[in-house]
N, CA, C and O atoms as a Tinker XYZ file with bonds, in Angstrom:
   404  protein
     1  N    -24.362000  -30.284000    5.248000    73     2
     2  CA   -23.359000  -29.477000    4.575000    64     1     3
     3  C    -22.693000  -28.575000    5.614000    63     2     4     5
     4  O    -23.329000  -27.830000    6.360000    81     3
     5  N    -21.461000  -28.693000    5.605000    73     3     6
     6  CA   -20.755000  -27.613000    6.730000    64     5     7
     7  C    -20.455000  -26.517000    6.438000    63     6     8     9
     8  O    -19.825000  -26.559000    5.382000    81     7
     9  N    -20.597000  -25.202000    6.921000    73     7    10
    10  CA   -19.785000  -24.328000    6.486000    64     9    11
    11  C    -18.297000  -23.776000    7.165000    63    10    12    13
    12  O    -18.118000  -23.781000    8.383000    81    11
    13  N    -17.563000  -23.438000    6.468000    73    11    14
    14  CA   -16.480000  -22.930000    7.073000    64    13    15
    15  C    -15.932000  -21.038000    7.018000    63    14    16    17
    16  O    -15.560000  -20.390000    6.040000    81    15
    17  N    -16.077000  -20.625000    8.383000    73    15    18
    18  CA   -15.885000  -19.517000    8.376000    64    17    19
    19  C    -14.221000  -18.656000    7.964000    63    18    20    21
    20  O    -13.132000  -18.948000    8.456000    81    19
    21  N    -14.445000  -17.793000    7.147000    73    19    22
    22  CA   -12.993000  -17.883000    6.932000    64    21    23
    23  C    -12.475000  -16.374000    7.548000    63    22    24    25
    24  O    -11.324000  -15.948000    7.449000    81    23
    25  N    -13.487000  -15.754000    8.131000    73    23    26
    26  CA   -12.946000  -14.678000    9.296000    64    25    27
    27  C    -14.426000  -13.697000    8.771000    63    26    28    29
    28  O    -15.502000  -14.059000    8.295000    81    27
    29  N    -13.860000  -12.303000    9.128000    73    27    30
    30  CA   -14.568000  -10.830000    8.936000    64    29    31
    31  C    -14.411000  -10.069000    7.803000    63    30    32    33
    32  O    -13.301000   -9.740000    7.384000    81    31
    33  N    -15.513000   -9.750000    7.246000    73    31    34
    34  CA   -15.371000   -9.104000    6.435000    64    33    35
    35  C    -15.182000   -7.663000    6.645000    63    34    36    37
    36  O    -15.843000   -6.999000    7.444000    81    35
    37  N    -14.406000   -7.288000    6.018000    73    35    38
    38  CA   -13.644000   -5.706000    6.287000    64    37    39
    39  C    -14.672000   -4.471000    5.941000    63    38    40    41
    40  O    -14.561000   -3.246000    5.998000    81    39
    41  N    -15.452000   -5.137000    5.655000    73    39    42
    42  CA   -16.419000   -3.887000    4.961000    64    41    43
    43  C    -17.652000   -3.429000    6.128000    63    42    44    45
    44  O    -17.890000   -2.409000    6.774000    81    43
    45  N    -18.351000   -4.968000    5.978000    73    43    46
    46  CA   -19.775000   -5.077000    6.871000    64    45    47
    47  C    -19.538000   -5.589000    8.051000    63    46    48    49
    48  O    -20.509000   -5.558000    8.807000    81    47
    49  N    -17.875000   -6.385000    8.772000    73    47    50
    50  CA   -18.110000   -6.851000    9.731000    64    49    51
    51  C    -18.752000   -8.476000    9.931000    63    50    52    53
    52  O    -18.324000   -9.235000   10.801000    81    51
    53  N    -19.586000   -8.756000    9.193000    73    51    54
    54  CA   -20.113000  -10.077000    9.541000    64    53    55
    55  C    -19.367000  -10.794000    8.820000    63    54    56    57
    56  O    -18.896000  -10.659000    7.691000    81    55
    57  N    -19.288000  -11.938000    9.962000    73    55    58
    58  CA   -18.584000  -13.198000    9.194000    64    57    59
    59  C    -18.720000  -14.134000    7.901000    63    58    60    61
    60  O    -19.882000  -14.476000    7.681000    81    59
    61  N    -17.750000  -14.619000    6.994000    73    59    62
    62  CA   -17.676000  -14.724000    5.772000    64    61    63
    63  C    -17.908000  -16.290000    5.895000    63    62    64    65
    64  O    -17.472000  -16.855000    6.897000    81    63
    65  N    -18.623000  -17.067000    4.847000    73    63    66
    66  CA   -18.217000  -18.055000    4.409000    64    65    67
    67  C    -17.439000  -18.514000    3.292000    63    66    68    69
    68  O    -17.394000  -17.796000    2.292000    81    67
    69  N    -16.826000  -19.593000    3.317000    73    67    70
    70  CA   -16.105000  -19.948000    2.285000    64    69    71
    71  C    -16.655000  -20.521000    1.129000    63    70    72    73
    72  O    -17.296000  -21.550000    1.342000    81    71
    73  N    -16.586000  -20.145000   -0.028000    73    71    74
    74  CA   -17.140000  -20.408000   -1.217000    64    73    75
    75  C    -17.797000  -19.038000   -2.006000    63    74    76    77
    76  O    -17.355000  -17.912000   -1.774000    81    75
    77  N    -18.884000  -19.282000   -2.944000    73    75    78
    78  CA   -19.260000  -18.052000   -3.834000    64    77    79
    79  C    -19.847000  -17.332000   -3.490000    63    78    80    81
    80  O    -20.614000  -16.793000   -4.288000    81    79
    81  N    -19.823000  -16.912000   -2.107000    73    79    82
    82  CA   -20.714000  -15.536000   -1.363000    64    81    83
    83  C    -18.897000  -14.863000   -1.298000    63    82    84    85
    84  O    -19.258000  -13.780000   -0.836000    81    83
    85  N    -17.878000  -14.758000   -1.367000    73    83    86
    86  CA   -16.775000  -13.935000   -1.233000    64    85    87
    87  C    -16.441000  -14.165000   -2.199000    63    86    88    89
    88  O    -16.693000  -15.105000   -2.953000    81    87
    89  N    -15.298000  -12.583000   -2.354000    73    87    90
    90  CA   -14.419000  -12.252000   -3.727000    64    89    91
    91  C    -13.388000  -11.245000   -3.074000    63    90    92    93
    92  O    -13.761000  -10.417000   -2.244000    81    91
    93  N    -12.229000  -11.342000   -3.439000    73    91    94
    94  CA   -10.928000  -10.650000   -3.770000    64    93    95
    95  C    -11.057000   -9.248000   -4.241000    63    94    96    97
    96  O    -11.083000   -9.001000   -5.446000    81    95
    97  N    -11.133000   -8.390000   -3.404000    73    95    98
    98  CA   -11.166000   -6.956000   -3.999000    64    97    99
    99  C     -9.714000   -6.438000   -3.883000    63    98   100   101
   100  O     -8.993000   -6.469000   -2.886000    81    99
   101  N     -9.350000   -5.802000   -5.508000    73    99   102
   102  CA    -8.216000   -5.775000   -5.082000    64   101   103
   103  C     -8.343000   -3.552000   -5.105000    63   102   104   105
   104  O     -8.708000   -2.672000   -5.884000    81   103
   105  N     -7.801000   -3.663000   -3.794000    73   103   106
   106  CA    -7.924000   -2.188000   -3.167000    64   105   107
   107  C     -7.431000   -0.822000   -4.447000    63   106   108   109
   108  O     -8.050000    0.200000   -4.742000    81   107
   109  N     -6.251000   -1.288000   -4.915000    73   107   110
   110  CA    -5.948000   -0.651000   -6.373000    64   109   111
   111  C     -5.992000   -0.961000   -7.446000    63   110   112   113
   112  O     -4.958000   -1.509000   -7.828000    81   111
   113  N     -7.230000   -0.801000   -8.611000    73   111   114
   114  CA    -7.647000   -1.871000   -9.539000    64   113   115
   115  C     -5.925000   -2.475000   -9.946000    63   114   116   117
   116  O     -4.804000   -1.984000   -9.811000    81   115
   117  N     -6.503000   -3.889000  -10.542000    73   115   118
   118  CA    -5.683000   -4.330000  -11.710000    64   117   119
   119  C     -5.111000   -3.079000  -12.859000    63   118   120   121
   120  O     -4.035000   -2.547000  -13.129000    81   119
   121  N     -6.558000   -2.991000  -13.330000    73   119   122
   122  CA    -6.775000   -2.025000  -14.213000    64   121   123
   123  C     -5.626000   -0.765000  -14.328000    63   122   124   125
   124  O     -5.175000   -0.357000  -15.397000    81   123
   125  N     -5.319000   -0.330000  -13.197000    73   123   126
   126  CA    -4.697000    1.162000  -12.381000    64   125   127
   127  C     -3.555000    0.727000  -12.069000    63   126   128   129
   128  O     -2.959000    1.370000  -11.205000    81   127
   129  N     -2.861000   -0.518000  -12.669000    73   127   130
   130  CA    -1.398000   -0.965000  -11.786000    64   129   131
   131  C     -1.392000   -1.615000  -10.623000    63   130   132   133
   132  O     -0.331000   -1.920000  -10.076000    81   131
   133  N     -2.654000   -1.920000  -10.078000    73   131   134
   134  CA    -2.703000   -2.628000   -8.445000    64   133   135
   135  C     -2.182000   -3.448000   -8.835000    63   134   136   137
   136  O     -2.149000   -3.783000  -10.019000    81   135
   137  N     -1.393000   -4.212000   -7.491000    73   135   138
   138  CA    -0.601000   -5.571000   -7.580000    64   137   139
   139  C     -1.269000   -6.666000   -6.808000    63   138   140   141
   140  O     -2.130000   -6.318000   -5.999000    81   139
   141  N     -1.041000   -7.739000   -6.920000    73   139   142
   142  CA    -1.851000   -9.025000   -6.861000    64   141   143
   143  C     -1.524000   -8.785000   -5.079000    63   142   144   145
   144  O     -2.080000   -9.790000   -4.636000    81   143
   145  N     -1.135000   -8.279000   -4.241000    73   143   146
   146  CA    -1.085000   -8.130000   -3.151000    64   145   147
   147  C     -1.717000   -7.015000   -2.798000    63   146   148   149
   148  O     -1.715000   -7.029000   -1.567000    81   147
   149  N     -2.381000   -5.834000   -3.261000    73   147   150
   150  CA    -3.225000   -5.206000   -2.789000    64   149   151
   151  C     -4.255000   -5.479000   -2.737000    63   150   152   153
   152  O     -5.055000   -4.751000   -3.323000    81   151
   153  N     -4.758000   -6.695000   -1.991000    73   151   154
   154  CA    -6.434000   -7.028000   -2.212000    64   153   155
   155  C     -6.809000   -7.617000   -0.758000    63   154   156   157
   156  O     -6.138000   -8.040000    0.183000    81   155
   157  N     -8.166000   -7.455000   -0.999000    73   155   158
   158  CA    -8.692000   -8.310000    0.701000    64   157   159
   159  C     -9.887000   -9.364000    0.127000    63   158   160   161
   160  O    -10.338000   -9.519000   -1.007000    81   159
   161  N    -10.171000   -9.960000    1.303000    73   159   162
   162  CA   -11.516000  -10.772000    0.455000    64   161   163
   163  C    -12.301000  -10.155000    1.095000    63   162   164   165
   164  O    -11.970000   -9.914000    2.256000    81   163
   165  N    -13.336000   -9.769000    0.721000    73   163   166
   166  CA   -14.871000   -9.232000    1.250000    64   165   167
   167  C    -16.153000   -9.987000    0.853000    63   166   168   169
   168  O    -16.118000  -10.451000   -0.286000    81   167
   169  N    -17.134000  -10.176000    1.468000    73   167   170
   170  CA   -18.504000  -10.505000    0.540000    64   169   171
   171  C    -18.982000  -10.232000   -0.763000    63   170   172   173
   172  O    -18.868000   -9.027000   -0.990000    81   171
   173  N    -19.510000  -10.907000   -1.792000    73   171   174
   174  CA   -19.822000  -10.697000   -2.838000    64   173   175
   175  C    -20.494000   -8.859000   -3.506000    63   174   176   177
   176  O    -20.277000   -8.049000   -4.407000    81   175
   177  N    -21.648000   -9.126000   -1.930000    73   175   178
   178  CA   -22.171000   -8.015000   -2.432000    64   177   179
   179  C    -21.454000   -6.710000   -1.325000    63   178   180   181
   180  O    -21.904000   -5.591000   -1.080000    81   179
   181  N    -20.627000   -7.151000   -0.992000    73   179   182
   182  CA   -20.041000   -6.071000   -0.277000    64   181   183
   183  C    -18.987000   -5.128000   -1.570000    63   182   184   185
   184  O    -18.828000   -3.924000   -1.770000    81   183
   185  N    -18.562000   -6.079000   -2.084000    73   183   186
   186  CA   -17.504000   -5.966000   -3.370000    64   185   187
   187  C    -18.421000   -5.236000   -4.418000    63   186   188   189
   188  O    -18.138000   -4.063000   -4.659000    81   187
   189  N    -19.424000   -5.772000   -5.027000    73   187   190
   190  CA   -20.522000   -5.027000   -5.310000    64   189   191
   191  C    -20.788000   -4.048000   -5.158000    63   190   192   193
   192  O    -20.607000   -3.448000   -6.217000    81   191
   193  N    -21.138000   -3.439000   -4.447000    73   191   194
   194  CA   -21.475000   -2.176000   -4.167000    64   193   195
   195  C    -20.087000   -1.035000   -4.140000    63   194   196   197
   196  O    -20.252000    0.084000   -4.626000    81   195
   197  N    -19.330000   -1.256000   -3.802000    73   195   198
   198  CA   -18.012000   -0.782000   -3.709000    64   197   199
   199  C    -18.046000   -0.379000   -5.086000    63   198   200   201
   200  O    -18.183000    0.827000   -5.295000    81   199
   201  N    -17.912000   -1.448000   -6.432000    73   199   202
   202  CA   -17.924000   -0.973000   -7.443000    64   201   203
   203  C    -19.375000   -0.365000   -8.100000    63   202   204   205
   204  O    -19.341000    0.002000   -9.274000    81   203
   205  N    -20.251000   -0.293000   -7.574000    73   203   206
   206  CA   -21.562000    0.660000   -8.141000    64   205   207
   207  C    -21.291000    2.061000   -7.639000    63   206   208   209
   208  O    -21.979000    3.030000   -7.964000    81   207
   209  N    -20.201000    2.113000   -6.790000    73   207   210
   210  CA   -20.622000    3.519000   -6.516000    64   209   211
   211  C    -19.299000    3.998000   -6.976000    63   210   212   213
   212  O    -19.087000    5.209000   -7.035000    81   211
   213  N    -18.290000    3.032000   -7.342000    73   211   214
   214  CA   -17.095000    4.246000   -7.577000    64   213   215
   215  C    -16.242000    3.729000   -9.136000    63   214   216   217
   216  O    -16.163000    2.519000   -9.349000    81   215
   217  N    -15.807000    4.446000   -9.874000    73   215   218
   218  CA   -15.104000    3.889000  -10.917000    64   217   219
   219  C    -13.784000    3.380000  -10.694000    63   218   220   221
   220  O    -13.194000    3.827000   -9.711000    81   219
   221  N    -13.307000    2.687000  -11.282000    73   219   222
   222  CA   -11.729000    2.342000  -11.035000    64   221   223
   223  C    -11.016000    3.456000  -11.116000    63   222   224   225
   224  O    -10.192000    3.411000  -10.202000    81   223
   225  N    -10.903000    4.397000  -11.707000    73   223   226
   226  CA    -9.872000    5.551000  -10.783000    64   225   227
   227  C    -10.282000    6.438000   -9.757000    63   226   228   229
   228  O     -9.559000    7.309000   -9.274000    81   227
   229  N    -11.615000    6.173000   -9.388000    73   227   230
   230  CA   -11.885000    6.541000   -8.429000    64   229   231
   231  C    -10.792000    5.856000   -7.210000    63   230   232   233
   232  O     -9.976000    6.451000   -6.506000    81   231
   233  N    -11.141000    4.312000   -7.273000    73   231   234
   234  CA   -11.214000    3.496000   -6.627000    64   233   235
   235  C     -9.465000    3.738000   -6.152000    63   234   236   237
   236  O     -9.024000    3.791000   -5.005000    81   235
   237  N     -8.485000    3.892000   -7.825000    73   235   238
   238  CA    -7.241000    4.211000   -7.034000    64   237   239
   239  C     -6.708000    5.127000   -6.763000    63   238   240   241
   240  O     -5.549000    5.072000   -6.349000    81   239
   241  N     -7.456000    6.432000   -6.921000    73   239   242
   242  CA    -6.946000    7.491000   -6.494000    64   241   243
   243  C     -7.201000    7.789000   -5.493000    63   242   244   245
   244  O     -6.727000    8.921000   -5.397000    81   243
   245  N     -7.617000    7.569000   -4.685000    73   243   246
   246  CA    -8.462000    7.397000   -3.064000    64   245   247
   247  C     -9.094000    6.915000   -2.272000    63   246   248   249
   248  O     -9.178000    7.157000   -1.068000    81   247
   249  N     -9.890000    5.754000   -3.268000    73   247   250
   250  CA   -11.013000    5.110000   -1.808000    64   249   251
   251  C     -9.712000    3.761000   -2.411000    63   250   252   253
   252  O     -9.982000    3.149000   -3.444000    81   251
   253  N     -8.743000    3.530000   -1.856000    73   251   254
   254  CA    -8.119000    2.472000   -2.047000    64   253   255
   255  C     -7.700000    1.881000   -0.117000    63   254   256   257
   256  O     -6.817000    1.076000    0.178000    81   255
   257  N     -8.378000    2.389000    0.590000    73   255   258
   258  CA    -8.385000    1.781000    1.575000    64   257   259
   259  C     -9.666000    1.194000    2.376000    63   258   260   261
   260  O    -10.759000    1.599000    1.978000    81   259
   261  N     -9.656000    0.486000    3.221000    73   259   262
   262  CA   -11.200000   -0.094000    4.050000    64   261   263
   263  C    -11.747000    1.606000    4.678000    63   262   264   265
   264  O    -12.844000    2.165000    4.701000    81   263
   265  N    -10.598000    1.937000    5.052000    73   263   266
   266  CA   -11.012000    3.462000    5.734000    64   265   267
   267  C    -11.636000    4.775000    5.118000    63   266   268   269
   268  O    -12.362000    5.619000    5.643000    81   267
   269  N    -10.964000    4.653000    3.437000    73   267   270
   270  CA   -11.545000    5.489000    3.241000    64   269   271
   271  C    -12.767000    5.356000    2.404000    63   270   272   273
   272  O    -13.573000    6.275000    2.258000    81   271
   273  N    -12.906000    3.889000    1.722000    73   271   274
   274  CA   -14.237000    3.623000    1.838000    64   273   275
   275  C    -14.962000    4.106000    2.637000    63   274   276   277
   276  O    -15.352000    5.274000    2.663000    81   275
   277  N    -15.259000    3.089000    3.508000    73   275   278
   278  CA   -16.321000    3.668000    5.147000    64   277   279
   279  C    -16.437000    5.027000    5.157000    63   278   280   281
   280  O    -17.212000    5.465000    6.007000    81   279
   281  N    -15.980000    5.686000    4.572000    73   279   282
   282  CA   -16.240000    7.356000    4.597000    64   281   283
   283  C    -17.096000    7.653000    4.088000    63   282   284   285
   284  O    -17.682000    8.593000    4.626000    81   283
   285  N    -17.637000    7.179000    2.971000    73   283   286
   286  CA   -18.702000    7.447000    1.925000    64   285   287
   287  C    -20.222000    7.384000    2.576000    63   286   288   289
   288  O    -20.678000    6.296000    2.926000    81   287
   289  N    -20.889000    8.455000    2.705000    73   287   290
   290  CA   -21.993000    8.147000    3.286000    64   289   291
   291  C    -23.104000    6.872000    3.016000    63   290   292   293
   292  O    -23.900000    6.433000    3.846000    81   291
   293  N    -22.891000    6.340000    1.393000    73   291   294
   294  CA   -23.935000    5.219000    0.796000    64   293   295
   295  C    -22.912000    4.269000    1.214000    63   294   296   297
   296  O    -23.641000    3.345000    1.573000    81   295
   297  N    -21.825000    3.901000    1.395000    73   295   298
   298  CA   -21.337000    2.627000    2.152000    64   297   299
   299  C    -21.771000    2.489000    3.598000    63   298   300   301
   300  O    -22.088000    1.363000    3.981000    81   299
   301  N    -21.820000    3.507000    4.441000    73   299   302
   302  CA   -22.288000    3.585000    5.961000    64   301   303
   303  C    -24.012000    3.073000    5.434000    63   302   304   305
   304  O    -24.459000    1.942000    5.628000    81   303
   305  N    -24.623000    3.982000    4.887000    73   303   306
   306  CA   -26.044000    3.144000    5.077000    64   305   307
   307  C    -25.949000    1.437000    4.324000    63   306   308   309
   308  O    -26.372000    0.519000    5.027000    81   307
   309  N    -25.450000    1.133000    3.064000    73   307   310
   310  CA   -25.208000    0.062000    3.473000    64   309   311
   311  C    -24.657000   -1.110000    3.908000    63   310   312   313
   312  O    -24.838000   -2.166000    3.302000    81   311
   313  N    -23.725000   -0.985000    5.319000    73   311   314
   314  CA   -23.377000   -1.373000    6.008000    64   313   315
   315  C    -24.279000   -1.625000    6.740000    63   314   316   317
   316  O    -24.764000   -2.745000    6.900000    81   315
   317  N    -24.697000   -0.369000    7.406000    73   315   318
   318  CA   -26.124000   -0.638000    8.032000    64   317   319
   319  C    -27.533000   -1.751000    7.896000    63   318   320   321
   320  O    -28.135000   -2.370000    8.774000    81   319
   321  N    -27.698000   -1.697000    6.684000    73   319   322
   322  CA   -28.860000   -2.633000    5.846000    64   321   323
   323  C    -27.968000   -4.182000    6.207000    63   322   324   325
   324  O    -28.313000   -4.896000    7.148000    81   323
   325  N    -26.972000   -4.477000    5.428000    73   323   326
   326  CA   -26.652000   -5.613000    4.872000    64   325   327
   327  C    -26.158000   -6.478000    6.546000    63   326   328   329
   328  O    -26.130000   -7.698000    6.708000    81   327
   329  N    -25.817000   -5.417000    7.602000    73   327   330
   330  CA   -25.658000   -5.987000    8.537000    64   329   331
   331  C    -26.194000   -6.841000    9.028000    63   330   332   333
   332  O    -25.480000   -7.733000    9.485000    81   331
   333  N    -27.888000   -6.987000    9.183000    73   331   334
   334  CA   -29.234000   -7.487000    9.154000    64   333   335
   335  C    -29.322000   -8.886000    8.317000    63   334   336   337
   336  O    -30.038000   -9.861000    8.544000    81   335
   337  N    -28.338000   -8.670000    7.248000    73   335   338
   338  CA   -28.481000  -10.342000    6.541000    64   337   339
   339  C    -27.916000  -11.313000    6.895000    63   338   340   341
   340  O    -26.757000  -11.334000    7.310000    81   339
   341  N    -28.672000  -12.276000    6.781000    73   339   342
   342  CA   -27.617000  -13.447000    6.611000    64   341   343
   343  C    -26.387000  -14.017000    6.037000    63   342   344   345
   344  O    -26.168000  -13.741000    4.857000    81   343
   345  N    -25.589000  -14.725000    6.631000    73   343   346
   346  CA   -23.696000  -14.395000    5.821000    64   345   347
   347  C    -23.778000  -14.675000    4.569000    63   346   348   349
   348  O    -22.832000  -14.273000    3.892000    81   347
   349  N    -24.794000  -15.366000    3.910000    73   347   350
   350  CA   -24.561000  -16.233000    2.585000    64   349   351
   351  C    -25.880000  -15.001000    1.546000    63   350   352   353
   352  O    -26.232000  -15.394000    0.433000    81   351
   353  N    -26.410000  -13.701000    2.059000    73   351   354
   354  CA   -27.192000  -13.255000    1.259000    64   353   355
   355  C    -26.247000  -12.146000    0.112000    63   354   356   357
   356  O    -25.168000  -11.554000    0.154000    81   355
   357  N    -27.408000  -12.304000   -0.896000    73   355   358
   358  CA   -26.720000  -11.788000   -1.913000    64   357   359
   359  C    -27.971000  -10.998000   -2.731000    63   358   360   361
   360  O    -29.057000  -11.542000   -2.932000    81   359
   361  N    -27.673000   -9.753000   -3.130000    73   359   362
   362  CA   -28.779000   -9.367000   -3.973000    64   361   363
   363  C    -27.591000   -8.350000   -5.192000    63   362   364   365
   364  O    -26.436000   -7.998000   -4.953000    81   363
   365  N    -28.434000   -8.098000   -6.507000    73   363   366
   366  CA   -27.560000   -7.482000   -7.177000    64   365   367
   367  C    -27.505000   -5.913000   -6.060000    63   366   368   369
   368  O    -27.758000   -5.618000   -4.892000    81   367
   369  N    -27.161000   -5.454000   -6.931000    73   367   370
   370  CA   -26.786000   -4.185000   -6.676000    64   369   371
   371  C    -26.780000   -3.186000   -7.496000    63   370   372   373
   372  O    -25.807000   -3.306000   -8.241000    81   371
   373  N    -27.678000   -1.809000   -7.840000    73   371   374
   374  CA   -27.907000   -0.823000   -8.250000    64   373   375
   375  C    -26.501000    0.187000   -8.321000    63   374   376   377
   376  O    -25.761000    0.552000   -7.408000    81   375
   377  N    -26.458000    0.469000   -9.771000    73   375   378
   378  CA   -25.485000    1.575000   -9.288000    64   377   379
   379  C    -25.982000    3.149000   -8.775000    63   378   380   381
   380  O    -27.078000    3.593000   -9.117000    81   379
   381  N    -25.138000    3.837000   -8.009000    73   379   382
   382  CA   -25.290000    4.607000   -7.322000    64   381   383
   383  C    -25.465000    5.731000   -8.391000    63   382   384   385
   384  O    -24.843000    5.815000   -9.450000    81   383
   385  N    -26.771000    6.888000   -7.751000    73   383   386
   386  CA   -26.847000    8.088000   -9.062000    64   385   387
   387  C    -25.152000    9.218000   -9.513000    63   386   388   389
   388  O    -24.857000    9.776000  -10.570000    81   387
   389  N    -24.363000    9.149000   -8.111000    73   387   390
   390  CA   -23.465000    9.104000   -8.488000    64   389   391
   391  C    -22.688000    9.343000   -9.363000    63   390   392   393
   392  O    -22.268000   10.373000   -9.891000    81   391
   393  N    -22.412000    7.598000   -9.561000    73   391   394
   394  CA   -21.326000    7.009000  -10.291000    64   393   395
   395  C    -21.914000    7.028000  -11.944000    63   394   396   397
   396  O    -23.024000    6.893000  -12.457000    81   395
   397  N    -20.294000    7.312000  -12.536000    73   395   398
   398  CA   -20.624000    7.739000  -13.662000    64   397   399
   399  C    -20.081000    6.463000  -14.870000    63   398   400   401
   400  O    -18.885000    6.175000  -14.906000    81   399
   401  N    -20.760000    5.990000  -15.510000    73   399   402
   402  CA   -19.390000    4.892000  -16.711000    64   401   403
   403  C    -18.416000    5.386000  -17.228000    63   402   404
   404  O    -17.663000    4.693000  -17.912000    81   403
């Protein structure tokens, strides 16, 4: 079985494969008016976590960039962790004490 790399993921850095370990985050929800061009592809559980820790207006009132993500101290640690995995790992993801429904 081959895999095909389809670049970096913007979040963690490690390289992506193609198929159901990536997803389309779109930087300003749907939800919030984002347009089908505000999005990147990232890892499953990179995307994941992004949404455990922040609500959709969180998401467009400010962390609507890679940058200001990465600001968040629980994205830096896991960046850190997930760096360590393999491209195709996936675990759920806890929401953050945080984040509120």
């Amino acid at each position: 079985m081959s895999t095909t790399i389809i670049g970096k993921c913007p979040i963690c850095g490690r390289d992506m494969i193609e198929g159901k370990f990536v997803n389309q985050h779109h930087l300003i929800p749907k939800c919030k008016e984002g347009r089908y061009t505000d999005k990147i592809t990232i890892h499953s559980i990179c995307h994941n976590k992004i949404h455990s820790i922040w609500k959709e207006s969180e998401l467009a009132n400010y962390y609507n960039t890679v940058e200001r993500i990465m600001t968040n101290p629980d994205m830096k640690t896991f960046v850190k962790w997930v760096a360590k995995k393999p491209l195709n790992f996936y675990a759920k993801t806890k929401l953050t004490s945080g984040r509120h429904r």
